[in-house]
C-alpha positions as CSV (number, residue, x, y, z in Angstrom):
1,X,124.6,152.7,5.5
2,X,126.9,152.9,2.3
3,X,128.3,149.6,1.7
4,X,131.4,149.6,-0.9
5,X,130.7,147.2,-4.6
6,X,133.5,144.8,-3.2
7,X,131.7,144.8,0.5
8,X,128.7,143.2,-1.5
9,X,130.7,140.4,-3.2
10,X,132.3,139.7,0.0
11,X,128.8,138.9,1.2
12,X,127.4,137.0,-1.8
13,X,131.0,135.0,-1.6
14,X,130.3,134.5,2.3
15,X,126.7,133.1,1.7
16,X,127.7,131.1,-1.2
17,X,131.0,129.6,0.3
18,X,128.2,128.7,3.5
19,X,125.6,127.2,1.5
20,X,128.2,125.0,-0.4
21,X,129.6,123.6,3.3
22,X,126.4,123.0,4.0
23,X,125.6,121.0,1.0
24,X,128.3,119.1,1.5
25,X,127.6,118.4,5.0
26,X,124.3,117.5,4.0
27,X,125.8,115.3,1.8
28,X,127.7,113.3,4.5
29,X,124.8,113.5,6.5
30,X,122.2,111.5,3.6
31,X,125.0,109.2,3.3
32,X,126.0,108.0,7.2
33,X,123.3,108.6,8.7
34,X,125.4,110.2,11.7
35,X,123.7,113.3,13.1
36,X,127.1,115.2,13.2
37,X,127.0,116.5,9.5
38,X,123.7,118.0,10.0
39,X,123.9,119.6,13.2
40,X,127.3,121.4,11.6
41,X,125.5,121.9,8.6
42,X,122.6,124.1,10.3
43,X,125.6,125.9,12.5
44,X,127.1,126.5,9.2
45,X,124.5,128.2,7.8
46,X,123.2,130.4,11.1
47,X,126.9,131.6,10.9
48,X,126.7,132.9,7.7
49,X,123.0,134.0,8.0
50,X,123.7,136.0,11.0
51,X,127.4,137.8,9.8
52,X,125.5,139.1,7.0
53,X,123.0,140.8,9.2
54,X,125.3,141.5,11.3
55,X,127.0,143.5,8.5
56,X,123.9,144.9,6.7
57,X,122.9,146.3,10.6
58,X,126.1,148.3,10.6
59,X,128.9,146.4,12.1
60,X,132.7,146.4,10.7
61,X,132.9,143.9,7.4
62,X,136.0,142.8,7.7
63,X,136.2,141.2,11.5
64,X,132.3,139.5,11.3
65,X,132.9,137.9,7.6
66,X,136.5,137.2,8.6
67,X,135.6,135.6,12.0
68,X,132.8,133.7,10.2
69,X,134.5,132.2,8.5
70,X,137.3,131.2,10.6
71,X,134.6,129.8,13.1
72,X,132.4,128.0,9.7
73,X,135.8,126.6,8.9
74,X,136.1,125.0,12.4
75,X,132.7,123.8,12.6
76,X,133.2,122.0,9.8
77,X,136.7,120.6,10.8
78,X,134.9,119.9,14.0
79,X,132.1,117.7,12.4
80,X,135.0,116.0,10.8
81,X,136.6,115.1,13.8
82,X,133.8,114.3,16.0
83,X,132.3,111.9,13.1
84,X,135.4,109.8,12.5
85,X,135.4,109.6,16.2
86,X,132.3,107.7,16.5
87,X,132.3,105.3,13.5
């Protein structure tokens, strides 16, 4: 499998850009208390975890980090929502 040098920093931006949603969900979570944060926060990061192997197994790069992101972005948006729901 011959990935291209800008293929690879799409992937380290990818985890990175997860990890920091995560924190930040994690974050909220420590904060309120409400479980919402977390639960997004562990989505956020099996997203990322599995479009990278997704990719490193051989799939096309750009629709599994594109849609992975687009679906971390409404995990997150959906935590949001749900969260300010409940208070």
């Amino acid at each position: 499998m011959d990935m291209t040098a800008s293929e690879l920093w799409g992937l380290g931006v990818l985890a990175v850009a997860c990890m920091f949603a995560a924190a930040i969900l994690f974050r909220s979570w420590r904060r309120r208390g409400s479980p919402q944060p977390l639960i997004a926060a562990l989505m956020v990061l099996t997203l990322g975890a599995g479009a990278i192997t997704v990719v490193l197994l051989g799939a096309p790069y750009r629709i599994v980090v594109g849609s992975t992101f687009i679906a971390a972005m409404l995990v997150v948006l959906f935590s949001a929502r749900s969260e300010r729901r409940h208070r």
